[in-house]
N, C-alpha and C positions, 0 to 999 in steps of 0.2 A: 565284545568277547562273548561268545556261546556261551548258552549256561551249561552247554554238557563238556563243553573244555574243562581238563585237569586244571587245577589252580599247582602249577608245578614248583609254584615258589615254598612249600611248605613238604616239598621232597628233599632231603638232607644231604641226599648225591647229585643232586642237581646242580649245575656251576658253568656259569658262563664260559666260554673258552676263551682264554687271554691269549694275547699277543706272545707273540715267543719270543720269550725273555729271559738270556742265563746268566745273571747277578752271580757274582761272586758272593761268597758266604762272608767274606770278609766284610764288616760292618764298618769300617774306614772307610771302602769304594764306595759306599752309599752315597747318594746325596743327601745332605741335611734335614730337606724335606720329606725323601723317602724313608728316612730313618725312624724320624717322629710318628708318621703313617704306620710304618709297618711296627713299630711298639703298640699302639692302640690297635692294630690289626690282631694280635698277641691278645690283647686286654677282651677283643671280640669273642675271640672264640673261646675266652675264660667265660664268658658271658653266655654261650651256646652251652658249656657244661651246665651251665646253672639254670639253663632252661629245660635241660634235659632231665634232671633230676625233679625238675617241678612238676613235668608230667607222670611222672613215677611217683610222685609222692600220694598215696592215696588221703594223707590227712591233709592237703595242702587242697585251703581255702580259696582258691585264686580260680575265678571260672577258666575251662580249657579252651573257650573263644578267646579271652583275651591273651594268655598263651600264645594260642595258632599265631595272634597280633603280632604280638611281640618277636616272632620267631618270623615272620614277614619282613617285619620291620626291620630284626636284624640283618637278614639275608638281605635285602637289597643296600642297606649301609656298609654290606662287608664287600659287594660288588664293588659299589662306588669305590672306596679304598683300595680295592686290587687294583681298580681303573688309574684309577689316581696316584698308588705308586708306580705302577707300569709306566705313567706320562712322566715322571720325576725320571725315571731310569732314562728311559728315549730322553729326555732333556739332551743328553751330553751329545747325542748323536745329531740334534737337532742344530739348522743355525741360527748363533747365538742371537742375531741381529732381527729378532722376532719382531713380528709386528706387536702393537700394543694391545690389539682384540684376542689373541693368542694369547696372550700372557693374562690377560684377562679374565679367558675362558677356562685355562689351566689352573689357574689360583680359585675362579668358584668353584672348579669341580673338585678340587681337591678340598678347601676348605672347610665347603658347604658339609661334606663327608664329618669333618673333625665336629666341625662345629656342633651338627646334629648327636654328635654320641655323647659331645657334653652337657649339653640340654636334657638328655637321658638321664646323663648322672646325676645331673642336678635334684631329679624328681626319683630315685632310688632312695630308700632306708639300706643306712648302714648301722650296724648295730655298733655303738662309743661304748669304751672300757671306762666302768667308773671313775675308775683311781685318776684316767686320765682328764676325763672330766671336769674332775675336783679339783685337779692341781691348775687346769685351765683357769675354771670362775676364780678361785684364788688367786691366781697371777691377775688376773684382770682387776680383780677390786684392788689390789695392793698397786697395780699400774698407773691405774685410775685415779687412787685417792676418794672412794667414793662409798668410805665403811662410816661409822659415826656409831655413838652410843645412844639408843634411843632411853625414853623413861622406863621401857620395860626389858626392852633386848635390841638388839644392833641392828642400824637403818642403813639401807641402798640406797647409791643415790642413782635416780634414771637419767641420764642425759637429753634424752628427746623429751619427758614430760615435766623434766623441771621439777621432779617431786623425789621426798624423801617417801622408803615405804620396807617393810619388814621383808626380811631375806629371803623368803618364799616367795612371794609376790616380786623377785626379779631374778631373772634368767642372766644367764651366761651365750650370748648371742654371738654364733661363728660367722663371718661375713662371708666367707668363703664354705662354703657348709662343710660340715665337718664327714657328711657319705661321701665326700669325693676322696680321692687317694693320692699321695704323693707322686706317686708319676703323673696322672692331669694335672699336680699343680706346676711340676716340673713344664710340660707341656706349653700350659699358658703361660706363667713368668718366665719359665728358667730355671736352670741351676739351684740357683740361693733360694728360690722356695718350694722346694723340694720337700723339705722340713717345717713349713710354718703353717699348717694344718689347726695346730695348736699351740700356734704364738699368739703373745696379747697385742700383738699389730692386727692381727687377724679377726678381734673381737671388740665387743662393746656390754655393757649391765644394764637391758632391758629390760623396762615393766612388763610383766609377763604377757599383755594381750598385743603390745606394739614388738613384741618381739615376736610371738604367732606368726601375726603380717609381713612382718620383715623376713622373717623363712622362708614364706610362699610368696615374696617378691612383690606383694602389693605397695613396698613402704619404700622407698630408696633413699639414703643419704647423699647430698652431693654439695661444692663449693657454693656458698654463695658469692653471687654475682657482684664484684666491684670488690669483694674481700676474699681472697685465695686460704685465710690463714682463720675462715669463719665457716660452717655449716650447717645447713638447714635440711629439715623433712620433707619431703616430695611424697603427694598420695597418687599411687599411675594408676590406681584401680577405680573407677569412678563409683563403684557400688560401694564404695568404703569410704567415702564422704560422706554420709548420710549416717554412718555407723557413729552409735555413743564411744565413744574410750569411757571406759566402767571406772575406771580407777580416778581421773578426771573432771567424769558427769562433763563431758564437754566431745560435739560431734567431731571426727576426723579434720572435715573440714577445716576445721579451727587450725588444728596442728598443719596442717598443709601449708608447708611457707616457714613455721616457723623455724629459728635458730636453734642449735643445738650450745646446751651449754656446759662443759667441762667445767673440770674441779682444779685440773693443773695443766700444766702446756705437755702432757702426753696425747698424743692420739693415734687413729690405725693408721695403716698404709694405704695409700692414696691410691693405689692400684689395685686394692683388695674390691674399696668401694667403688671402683670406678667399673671393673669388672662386673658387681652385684647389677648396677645401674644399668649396663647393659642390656642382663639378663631381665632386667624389671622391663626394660622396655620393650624388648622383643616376645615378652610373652603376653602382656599388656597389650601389644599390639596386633594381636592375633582376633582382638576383639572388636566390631565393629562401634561397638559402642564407643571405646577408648580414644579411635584415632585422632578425633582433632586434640583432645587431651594430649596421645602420645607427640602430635606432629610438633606442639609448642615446647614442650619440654626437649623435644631435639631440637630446634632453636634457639630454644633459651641458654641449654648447656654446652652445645657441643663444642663452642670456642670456650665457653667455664673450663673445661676441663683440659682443653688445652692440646697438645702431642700424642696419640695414642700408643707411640713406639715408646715415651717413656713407663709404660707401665706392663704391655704384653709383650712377650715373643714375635717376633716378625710373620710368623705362622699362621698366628692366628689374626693377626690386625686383620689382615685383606677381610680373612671371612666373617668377624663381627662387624667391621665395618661395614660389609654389603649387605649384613643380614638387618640391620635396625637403621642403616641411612645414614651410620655418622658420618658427616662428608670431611676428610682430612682438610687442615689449612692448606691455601696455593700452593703455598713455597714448599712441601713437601710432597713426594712422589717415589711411588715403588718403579723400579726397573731392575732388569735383568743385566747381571754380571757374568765374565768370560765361561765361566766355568758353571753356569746355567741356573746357581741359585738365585733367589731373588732377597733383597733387600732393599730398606728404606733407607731414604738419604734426607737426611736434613740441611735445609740451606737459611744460613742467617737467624740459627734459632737463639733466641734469649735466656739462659739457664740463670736460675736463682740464684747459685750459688759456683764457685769456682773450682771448687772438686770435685764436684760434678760433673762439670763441663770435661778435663781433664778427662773422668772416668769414658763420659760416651765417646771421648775422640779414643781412646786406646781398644775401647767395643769396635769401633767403625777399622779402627783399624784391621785387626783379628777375626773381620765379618760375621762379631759376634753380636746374636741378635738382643741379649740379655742388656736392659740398659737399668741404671741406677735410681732410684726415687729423688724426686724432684728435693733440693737441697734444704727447703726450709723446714721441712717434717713437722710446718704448724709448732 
């Protein structure tokens, strides 16, 4: 590119010409996929206010380079997204009997779109209401079972360091962080987590430095291997091996591996952490240093953990999937149905529990993509 070319992407009336395309207002004709799309397409350009007001802010500490970024960055994610519901609309006119490269090609481009804005939110401050805060770690310690009377004043107990320690010295840890919003959790679960932003499934009573790490996704919790109903620490940052745990006196490393030990048979939701996991490893793996680390830990877990449609939206599987490698079991496979949405089908899968099983077959029936937590809930 010339260096005297416009950089036109940072003109605010600038906009690709789309396809001519006249959708009905009515949000029924949608398709399912372009519904979800075009919600977070909504949430974008909430996001363009707030970029707009940043540059007017003359007390706003945020250099105006990385602004311009940001505002780059959005505009070619909001492309993607037009692109991507326009391809969901065309679906219906399309025939159904698509090849598999297509349908392939459809779901990253569309995906890759979602996926990138959650990653987004993920790294966003929101600003948490105390009150609600507070009734959070509350619900948590009382979930938990993990208060005690110490000799001087009441001890936490940390699950991952195995140690008791004074109320200050342990956090209230969101797995699912707490800046993101009820509609993305809708998004990636479904429905029924719409509302659990700040449920005690959604959280854990961390020592305050393994909870740090665990925010910025250096730390992930996941199944150990051979035991479904036991879980251990995984360190995906390799620079945090070497790190003292202060409260401890003992390197990362040490804890890397180890089992996680509860106080009574509650624990989170297995989709909360499995979700987090994800995210550890896809940003982990951004770093050359990580990969053979990351490559083993997707070996190691990606059968741990089992079904990915039991835990996300159909929505999102494809594009987490493609974005960190988890490669699905055999027996499962996305395809396209009459009417051009896509969904996973499950063949000869083995469910824990028997109301569960029930629940995903009345999902499958109603090609609803929302499926239930694995039935032993630990």
């Amino acid at each position: 590119m010339s260096a005297n070319m416009p950089d036109r992407t940072k003109d605010k009336g600038h906009q690709k010409n789309p396809k001519a395309i006249k959708p009905s207002d009515d949000t029924n004709q949608w398709p399912a996929g372009a519904q979800v799309l075009r919600e977070g397409l909504r949430e974008m350009n909430e996001e363009q206010e707030r970029l707009e007001q940043l540059e007017l802010d003359t007390s706003n500490e945020i250099p105006i380079s990385e602004i311009q970024a940001r505002r780059r960055s959005w505009y070619r994610r909001k492309i993607a997204y037009v692109e991507a519901i326009q391809d969901a609309l065309l679906r219906r006119k399309q025939d159904p009997k698509s090849t598999k490269a297509e349908e392939e090609t459809r779901l990253k481009k569309a995906h890759q779109a979602h996926t990138d804005l959650m990653l987004q939110l993920y790294v966003k401050e929101k600003k948490r209401s105390s009150t609600q805060q507070t009734e959070f770690r509350n619900g948590l310690i009382d979930f938990y079972g993990v208060k005690r009377q110490g000799l001087d004043e009441e001890e936490i107990w940390c699950v991952v360091s195995h140690s008791w320690g004074k109320s200050n010295q342990r956090i209230a840890a969101h797995i699912m962080p707490a800046r993101l919003q009820d509609t993305q959790m809708k998004h990636i679960f479904g429905n029924e987590a719409s509302d659990e932003l700040f449920s005690v499934r959604n959280g854990l009573m961390l020592e305050r430095q393994i909870e740090s790490c665990f925010d910025n996704f250096q730390l992930a919790i996941v199944p150990c291997l051979g035991d479904q109903n036991s879980w251990e620490l995984r360190v995906l940052d390799k620079h945090l091996l070497k790190v003292v745990h202060t409260f401890t006196n003992t390197l990362f490393e040490k804890l890397h591996g180890q089992k996680l030990k509860f106080l009574n048979e509650n624990r989170p939701r297995k989709r909360y952490l499995y979700y987090h996991w994800l995210v550890c490893i896809s940003i982990a793996g951004r770093m050359k240093m990580n990969m053979p680390r990351i490559k083993d830990e997707k070996e190691r877990f990606t059968q741990c953990w089992g079904t990915p449609g039991r835990y996300l939206r159909e929505e999102m599987i494809a594009a987490l999937i493609g974005y960190v490698g988890h490669k699905v079991p055999t027996k499962k496979r996305l395809r396209q149905i009459k009417n051009g949405e896509i969904y996973e089908e499950d063949e000869d899968e083995e469910e824990e529990d028997e109301d569960e099983e029930e629940d995903d077959e009345e999902d499958e029936e109603e090609d609803d993509s929302d499926e239930e937590e694995d039935g032993s809930q630990n």
